[in-house]
VOMIMAR-765802 format. One record per residue (C-alpha): x, y, z; residue number from 0; residue in three letters. Coordinates in steps of 0.001 Angstrom, whole numbers, plus 500000, padded with zeros to 6 digits. Layout:
N
+--------+--------+--------+-----+------+
:     xx :     yy :     zz : pos : code :
+--------+--------+--------+-----+------+
:      X :      Y :      Z : NUM :  ALA :
...
+--------+--------+--------+-----+------+
% end
This chain:
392
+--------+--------+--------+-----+------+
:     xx :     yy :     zz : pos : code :
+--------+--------+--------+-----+------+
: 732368 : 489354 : 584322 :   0 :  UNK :
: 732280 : 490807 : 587893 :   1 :  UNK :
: 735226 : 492070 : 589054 :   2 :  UNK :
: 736289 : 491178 : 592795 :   3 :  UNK :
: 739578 : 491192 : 594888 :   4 :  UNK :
: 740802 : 487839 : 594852 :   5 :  UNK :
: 744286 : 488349 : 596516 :   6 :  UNK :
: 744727 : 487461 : 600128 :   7 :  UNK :
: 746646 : 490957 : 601115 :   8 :  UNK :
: 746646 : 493537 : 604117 :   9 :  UNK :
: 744791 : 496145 : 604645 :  10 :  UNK :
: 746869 : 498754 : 603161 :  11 :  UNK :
: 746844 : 497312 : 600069 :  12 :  UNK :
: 743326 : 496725 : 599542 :  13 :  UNK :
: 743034 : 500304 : 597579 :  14 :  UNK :
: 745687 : 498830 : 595242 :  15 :  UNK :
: 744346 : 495967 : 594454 :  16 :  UNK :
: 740323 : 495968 : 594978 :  17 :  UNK :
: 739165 : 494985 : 591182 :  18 :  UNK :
: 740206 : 491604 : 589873 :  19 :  UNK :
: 738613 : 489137 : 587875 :  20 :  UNK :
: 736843 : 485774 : 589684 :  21 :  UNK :
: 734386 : 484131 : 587186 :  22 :  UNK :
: 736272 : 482523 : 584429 :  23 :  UNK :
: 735082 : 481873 : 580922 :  24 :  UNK :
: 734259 : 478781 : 579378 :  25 :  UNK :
: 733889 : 479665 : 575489 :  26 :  UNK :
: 737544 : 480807 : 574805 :  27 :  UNK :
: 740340 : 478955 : 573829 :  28 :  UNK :
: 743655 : 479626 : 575105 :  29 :  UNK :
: 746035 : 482559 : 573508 :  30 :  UNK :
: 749588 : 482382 : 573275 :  31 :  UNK :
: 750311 : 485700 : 575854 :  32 :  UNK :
: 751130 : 483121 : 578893 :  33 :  UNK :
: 753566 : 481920 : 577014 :  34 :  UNK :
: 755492 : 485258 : 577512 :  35 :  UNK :
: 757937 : 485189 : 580654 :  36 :  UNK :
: 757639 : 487975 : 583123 :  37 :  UNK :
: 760554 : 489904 : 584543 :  38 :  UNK :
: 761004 : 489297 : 588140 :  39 :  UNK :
: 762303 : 492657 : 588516 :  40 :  UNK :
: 758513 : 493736 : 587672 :  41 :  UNK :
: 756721 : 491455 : 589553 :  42 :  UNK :
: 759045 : 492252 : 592738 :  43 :  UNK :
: 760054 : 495442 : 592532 :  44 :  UNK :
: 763513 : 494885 : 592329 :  45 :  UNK :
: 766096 : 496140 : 589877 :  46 :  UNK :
: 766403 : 494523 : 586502 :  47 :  UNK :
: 770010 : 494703 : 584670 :  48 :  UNK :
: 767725 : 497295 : 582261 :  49 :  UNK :
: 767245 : 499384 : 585627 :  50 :  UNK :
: 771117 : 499866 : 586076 :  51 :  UNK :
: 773122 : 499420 : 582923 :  52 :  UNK :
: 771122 : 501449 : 580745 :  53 :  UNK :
: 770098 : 503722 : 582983 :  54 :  UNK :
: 770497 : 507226 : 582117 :  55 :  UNK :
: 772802 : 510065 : 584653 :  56 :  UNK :
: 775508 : 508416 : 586257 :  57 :  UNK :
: 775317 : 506734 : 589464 :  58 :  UNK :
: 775195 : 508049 : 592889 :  59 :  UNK :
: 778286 : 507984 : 595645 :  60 :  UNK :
: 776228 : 506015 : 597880 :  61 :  UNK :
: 775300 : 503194 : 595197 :  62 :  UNK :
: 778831 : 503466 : 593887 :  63 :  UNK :
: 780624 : 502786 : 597052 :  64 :  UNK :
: 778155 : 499905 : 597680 :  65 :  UNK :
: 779784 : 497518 : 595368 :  66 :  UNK :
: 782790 : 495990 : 597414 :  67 :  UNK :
: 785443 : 496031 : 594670 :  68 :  UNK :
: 784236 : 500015 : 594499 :  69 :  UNK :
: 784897 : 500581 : 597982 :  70 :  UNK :
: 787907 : 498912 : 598054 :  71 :  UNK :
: 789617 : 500474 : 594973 :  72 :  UNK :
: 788526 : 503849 : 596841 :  73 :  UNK :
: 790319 : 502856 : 600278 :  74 :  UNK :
: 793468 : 501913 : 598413 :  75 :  UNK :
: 793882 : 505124 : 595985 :  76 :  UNK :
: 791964 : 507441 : 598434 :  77 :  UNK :
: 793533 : 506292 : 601335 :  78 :  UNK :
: 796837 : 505691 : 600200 :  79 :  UNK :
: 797443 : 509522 : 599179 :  80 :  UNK :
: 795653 : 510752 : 602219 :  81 :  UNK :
: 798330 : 509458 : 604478 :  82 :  UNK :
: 801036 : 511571 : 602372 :  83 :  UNK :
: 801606 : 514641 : 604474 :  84 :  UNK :
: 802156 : 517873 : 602118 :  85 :  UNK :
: 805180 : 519989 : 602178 :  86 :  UNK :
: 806279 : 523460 : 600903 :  87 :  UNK :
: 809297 : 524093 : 599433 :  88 :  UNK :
: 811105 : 527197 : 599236 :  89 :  UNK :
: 812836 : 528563 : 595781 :  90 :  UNK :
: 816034 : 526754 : 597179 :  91 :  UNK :
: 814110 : 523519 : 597590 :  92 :  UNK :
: 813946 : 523161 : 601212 :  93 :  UNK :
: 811225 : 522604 : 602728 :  94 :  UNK :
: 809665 : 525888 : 604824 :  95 :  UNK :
: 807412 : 526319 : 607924 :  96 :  UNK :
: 807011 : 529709 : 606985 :  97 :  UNK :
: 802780 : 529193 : 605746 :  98 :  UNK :
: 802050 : 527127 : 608704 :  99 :  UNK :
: 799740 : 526876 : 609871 : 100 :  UNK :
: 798255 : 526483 : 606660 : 101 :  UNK :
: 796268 : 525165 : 603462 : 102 :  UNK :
: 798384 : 522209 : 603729 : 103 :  UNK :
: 798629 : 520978 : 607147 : 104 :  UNK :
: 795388 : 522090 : 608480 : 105 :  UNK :
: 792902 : 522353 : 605783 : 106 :  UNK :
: 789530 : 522132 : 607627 : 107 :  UNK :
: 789239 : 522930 : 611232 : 108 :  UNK :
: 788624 : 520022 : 613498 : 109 :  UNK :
: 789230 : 517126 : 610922 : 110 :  UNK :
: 792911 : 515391 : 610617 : 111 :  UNK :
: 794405 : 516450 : 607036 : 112 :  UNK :
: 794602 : 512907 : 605986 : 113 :  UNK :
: 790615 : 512841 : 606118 : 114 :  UNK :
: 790203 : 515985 : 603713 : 115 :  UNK :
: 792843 : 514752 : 601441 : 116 :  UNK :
: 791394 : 511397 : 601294 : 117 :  UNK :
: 787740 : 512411 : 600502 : 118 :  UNK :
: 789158 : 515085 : 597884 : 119 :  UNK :
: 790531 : 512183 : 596432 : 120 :  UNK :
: 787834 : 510551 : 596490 : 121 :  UNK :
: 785546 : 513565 : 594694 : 122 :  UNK :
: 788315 : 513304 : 592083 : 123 :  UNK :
: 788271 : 509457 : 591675 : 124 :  UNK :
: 784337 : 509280 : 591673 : 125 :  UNK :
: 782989 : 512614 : 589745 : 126 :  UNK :
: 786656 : 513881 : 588692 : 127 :  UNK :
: 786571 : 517236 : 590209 : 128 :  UNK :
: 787157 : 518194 : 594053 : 129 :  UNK :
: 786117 : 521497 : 595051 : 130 :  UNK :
: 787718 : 523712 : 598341 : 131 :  UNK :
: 785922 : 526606 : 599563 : 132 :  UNK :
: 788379 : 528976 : 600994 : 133 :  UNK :
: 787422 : 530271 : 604883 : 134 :  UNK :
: 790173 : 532075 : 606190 : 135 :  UNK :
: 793305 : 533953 : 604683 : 136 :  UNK :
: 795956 : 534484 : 606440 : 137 :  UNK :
: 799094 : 537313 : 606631 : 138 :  UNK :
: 800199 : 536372 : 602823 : 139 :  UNK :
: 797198 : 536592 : 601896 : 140 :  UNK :
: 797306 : 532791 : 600331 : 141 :  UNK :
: 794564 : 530480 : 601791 : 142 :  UNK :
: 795250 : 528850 : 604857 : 143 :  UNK :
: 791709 : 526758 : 605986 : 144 :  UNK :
: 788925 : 525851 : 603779 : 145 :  UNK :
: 786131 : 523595 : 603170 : 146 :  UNK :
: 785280 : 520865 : 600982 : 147 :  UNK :
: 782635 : 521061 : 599370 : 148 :  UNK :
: 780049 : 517827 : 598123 : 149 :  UNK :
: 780881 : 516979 : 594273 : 150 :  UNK :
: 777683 : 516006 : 594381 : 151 :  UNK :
: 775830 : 519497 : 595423 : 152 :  UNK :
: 778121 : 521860 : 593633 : 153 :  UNK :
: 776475 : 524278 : 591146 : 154 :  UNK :
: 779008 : 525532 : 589178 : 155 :  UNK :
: 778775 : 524868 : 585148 : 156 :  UNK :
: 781802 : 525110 : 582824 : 157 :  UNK :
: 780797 : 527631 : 579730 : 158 :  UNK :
: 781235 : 525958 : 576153 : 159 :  UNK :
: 783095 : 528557 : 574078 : 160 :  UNK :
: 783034 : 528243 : 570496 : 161 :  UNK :
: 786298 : 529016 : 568406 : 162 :  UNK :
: 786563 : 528685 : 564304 : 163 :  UNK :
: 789005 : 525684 : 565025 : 164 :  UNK :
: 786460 : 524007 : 567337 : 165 :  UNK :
: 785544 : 524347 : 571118 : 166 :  UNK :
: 786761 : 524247 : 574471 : 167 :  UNK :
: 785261 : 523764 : 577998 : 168 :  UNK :
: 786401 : 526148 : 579652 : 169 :  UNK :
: 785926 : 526025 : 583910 : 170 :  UNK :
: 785088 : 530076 : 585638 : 171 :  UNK :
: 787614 : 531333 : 588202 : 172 :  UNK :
: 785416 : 531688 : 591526 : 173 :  UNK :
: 787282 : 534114 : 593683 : 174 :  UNK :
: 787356 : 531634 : 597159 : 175 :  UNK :
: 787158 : 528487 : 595565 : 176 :  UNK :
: 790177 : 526337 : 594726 : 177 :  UNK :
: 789148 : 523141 : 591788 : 178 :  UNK :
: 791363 : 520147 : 591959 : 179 :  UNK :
: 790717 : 518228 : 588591 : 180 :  UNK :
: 791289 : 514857 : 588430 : 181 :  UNK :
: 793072 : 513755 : 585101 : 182 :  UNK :
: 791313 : 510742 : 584382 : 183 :  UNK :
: 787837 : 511751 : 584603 : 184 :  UNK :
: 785076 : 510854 : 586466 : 185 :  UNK :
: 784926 : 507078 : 587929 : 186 :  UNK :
: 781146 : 507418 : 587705 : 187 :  UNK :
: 781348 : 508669 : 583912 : 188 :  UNK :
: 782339 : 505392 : 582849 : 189 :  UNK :
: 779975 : 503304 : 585206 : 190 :  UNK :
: 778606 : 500444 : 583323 : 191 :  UNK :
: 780700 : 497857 : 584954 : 192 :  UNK :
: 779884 : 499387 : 588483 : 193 :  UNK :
: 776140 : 498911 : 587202 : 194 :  UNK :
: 777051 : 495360 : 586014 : 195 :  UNK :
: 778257 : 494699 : 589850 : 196 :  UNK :
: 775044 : 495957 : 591396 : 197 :  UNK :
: 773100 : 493827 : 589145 : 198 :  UNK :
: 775267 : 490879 : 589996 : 199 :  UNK :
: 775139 : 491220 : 593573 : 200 :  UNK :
: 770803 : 491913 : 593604 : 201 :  UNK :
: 770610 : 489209 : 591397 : 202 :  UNK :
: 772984 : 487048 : 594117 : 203 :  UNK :
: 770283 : 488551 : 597439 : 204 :  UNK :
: 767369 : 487758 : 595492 : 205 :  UNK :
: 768388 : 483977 : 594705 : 206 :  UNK :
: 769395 : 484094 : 599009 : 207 :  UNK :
: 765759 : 486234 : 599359 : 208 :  UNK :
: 763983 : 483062 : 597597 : 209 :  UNK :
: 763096 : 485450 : 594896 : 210 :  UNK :
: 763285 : 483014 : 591408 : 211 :  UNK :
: 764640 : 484772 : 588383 : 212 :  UNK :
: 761912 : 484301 : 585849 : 213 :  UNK :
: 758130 : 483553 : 586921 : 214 :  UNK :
: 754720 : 483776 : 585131 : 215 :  UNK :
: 751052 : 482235 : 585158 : 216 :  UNK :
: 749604 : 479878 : 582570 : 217 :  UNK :
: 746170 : 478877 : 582366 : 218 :  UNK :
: 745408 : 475726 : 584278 : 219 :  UNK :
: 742877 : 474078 : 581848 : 220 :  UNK :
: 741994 : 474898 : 578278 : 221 :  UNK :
: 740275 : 478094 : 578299 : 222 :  UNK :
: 741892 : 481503 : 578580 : 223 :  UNK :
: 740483 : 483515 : 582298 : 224 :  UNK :
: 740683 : 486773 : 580826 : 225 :  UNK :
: 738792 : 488778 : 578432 : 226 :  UNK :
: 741586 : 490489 : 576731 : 227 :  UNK :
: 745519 : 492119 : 577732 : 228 :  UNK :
: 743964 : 495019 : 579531 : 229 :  UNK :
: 742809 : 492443 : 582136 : 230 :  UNK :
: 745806 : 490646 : 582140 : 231 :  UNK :
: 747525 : 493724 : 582471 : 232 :  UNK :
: 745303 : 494440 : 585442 : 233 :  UNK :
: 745915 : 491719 : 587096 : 234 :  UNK :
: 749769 : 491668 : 587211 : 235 :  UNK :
: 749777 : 495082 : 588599 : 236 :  UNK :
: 747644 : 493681 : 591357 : 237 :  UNK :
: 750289 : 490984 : 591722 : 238 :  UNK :
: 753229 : 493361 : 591423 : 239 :  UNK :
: 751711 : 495258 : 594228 : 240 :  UNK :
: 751501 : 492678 : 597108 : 241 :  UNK :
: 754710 : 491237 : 596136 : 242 :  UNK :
: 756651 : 494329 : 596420 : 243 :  UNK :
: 754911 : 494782 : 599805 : 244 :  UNK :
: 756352 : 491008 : 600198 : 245 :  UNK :
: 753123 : 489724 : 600928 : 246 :  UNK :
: 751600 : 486344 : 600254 : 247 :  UNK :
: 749561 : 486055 : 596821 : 248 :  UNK :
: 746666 : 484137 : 596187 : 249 :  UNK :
: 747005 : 482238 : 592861 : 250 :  UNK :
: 742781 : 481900 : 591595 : 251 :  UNK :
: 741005 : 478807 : 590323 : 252 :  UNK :
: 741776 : 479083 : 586310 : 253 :  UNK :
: 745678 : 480254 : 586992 : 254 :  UNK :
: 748839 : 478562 : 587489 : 255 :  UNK :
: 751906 : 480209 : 589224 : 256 :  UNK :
: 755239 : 478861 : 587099 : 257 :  UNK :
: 758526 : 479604 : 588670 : 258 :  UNK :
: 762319 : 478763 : 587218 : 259 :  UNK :
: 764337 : 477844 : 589706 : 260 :  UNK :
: 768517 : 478498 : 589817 : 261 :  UNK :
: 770639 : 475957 : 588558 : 262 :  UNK :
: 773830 : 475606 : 591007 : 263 :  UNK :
: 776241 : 476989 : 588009 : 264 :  UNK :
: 773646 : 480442 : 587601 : 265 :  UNK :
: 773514 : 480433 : 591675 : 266 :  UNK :
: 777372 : 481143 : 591800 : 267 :  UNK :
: 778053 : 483204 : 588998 : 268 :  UNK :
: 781159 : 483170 : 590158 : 269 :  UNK :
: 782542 : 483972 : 586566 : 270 :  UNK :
: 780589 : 486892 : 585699 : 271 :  UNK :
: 781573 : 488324 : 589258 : 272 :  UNK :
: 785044 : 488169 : 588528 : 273 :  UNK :
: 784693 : 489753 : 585152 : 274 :  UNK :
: 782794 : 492626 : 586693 : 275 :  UNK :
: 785152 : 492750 : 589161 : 276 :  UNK :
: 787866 : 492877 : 586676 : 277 :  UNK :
: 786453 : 495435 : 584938 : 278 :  UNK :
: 786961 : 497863 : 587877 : 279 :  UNK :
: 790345 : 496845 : 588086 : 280 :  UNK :
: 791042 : 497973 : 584827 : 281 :  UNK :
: 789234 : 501380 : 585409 : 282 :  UNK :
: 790599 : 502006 : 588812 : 283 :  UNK :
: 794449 : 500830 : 587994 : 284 :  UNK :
: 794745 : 498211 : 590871 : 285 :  UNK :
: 796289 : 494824 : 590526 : 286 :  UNK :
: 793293 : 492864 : 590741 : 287 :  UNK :
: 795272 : 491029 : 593253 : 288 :  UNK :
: 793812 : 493730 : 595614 : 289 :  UNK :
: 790812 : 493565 : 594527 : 290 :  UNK :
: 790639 : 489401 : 595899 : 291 :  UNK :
: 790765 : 488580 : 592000 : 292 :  UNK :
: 793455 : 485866 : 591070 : 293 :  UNK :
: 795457 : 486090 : 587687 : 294 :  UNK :
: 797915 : 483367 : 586375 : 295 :  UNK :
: 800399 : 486010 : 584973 : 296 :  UNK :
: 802282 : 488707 : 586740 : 297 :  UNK :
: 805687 : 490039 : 587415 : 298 :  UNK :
: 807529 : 489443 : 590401 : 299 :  UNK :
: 807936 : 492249 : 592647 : 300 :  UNK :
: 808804 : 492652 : 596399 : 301 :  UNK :
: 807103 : 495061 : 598685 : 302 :  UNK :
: 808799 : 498165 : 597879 : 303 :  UNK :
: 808935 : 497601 : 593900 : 304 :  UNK :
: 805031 : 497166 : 594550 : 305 :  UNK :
: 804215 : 500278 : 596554 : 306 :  UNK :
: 806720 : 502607 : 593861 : 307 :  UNK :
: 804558 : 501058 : 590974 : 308 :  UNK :
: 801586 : 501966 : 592598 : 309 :  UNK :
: 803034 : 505535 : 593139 : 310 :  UNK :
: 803836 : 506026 : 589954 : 311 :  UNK :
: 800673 : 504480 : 587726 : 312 :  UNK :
: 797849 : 504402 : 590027 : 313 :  UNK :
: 798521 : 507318 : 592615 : 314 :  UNK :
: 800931 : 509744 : 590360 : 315 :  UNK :
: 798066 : 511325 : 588175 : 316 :  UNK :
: 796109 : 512222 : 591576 : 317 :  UNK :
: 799241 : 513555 : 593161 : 318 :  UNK :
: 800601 : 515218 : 590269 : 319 :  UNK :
: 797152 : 517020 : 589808 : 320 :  UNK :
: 796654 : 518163 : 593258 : 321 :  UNK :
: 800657 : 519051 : 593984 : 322 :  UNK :
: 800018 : 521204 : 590739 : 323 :  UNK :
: 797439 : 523373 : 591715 : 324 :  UNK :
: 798400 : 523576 : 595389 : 325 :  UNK :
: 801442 : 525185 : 593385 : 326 :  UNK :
: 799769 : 527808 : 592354 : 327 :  UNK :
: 800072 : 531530 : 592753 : 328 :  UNK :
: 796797 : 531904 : 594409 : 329 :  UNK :
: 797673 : 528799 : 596856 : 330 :  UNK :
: 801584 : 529562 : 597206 : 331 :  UNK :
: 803710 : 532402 : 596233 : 332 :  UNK :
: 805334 : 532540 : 593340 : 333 :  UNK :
: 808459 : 530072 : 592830 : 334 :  UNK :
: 807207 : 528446 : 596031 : 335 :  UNK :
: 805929 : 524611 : 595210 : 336 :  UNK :
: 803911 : 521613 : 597408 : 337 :  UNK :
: 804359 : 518301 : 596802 : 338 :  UNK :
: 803364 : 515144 : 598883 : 339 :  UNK :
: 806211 : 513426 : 601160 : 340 :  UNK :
: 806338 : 509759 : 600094 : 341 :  UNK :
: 809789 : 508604 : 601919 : 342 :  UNK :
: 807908 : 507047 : 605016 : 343 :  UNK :
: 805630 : 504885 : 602364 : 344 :  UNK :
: 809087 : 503592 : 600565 : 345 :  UNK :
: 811243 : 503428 : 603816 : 346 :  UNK :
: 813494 : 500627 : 603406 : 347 :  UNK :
: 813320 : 497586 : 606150 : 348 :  UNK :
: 815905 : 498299 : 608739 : 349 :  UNK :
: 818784 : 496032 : 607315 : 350 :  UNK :
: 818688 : 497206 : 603538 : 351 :  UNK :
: 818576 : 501222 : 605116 : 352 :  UNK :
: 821312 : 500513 : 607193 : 353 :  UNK :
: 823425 : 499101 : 603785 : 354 :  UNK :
: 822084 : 501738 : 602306 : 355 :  UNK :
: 823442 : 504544 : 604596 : 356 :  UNK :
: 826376 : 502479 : 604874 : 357 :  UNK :
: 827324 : 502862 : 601028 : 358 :  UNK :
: 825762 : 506686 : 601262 : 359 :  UNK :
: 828725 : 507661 : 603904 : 360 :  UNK :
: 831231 : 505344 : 602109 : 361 :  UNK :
: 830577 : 507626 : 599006 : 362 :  UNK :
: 830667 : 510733 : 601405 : 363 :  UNK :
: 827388 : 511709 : 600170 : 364 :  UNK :
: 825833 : 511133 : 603754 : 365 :  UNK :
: 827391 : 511932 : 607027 : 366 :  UNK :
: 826724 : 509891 : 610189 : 367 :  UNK :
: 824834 : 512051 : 611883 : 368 :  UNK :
: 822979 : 513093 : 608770 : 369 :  UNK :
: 822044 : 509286 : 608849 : 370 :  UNK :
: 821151 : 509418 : 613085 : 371 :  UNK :
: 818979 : 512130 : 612455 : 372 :  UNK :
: 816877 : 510402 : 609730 : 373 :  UNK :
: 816051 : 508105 : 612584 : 374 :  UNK :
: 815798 : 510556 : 616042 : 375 :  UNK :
: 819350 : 509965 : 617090 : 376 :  UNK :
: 821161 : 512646 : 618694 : 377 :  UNK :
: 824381 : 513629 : 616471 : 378 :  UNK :
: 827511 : 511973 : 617417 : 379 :  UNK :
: 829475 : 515258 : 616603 : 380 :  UNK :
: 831487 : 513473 : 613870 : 381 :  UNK :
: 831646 : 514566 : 609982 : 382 :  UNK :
: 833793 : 511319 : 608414 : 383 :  UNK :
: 833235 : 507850 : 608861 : 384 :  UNK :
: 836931 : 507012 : 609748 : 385 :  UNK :
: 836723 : 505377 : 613275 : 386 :  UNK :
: 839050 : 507307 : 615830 : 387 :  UNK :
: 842649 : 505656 : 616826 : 388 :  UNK :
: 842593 : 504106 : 619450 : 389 :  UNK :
: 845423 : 504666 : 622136 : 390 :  UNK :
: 846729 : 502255 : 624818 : 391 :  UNK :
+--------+--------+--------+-----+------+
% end
């Protein structure tokens, strides 16, 4: 058989595919290897389930934060603690100014602290370590602006040391570097259902691209147009080529292109999305709710009750974690402590505050002008809540 190029293609693909077969047989019957389906994801270059969910190394930040139920678990735990502000308090428990500026309010130069928190955060949700290089120190000598550093690029490797009981991981203490752990591990660690999303949403694209989900060639008469597999083989690599360039191919005389189609049910997979989706509701801690996931089943709660639950399951490891190292003699002096100031995020409406502070002076636990200055108000001078007589 000669061998000639019988795909209509460009001109930068013609060193690709410059052998393939013309003159077909007429003395061969038929073999049962057209009978195999081919995966689109080979013939167009596009990802295959295999690609992602049983891919090896975890997944990247970029393809990670691609996958909108991703990004949006990532806004709402990120984002959420980044708006706390951080404060220090003093052995007494009042808060001090005596650091600033600092670590704390100030922790990179140029970029608002709710940014750095937020994408520390974020290094803890995704990879389950943050890292803070330390650039300045100031009169304590305690760190007072620093750096953070890509999860992604850092170099440092926890030693393995081996015990008769068993082993331990043990992290090195890198003078100038401050490690915020995250206590639920890496996001990325346990990726399979962020893999399952990406292969859900390029299987959604290609049925919008036109690309069908399973296509292959059958003879078109009786006789089989190829020698043997290697030439079968050669030609599908020809194929694969010009389709991933999203050229047009040329089917020969002796071929025919078969194509399944979606069926409207397959086109929405509307149920499989919401699994996925689910999935990463569960890993993350959000009520799927946020996520744009309906369940049938829930618990009442009003806005407040809803923003201390989410405090205390979803954002409370995070905080906990990062108030605890911040803590730290080599962050804060000793019997000095930070911790994030929640009380604008569960700020009452105006009506239940004000019966609130009502009952609070009542009780003489709160004066009123302990309650004006909660809210700007100059001080009215007066330490009881007993109105003053009035005199004719």
């Amino acid at each position: 058989i000669t061998p000639v190029g019988f795909l209509r293609r460009t001109s930068a693909l013609a060193a690709a595919v410059d052998t393939l077969p013309l003159e077909v047989p007429t003395a061969r019957v038929r073999t049962a290897r057209f009978s195999v389906d081919i995966d689109s994801g080979v013939l167009y270059g596009t990802p295959t389930l295999d690609d992602y969910i049983f891919k090896t190394g975890r997944l990247t930040r970029a393809e990670a934060l691609r996958v909108p139920a991703v990004k949006r678990a990532r806004d709402l735990i990120c984002g959420g603690i980044g708006q706390f502000p951080i404060r220090v308090y003093d052995p007494t428990g009042k808060v001090t100014t005596t650091f600033a500026p600092n670590l704390f309010q100030q922790p990179e130069a140029g970029t608002a602290p709710s940014v750095t928190w937020t994408r520390a955060v974020e290094d803890m949700l995704l990879f389950g370590r943050a890292w803070i290089r330390v650039t300045a120190v100031g009169w304590h000598g305690r760190p007072v602006q620093g750096i953070l550093l890509d999860a992604e690029t850092v170099t440092v490797q926890p030693q393995i040391l081996t015990f008769p009981e068993g082993t331990a991981t043990v992290w090195p203490d890198l003078p100038g570097i401050i490690r915020l752990d995250s206590p639920n591990g890496g996001l990325l660690d346990a990726s399979r259902a962020i893999k399952a999303c990406i292969a859900l949403e390029r299987a959604t694209l290609n049925a919008v691209d036109g690309t069908p989900p399973v296509d292959f060639f059958t003879p078109s008469g009786d006789d089989d147009p190829f020698e043997d597999d290697a030439e079968v083989a050669d030609f599908l690599d020809g194929w694969a080529t010009v389709r991933k360039a999203r050229a047009t191919g040329f089917v020969p005389a002796g071929l025919k292109y078969e194509a399944a189609g979606w069926d409207p049910d397959k086109l929405q997979l509307s149920d499989v999305r919401k699994d996925a989706v689910l999935e990463v509701a569960r890993l993350t801690g959000i009520d799927p709710e946020e996520l744009s996931v309906s369940t049938t089943s829930r618990s009442y709660f009003n806005g407040q009750d809803r923003r201390r639950s989410r405090i205390e399951d979803v954002y409370g490891p995070y905080m906990t974690a990062i108030e605890g190292r911040l803590s730290m003699p080599d962050v804060t002096p000793l019997g000095y402590t930070a911790a994030f100031d929640t009380a604008n995020y569960l700020r009452l409406d105006d009506l239940a505050a004000a019966q609130a502070d009502g009952a609070l002076i009542t009780a003489k636990v709160l004066t009123p002008d302990e309650a004006r200055a909660k809210r700007g108000l100059e001080p009215l001078g007066e330490t009881t809540d007993q109105p003053k007589e009035i005199t004719a």
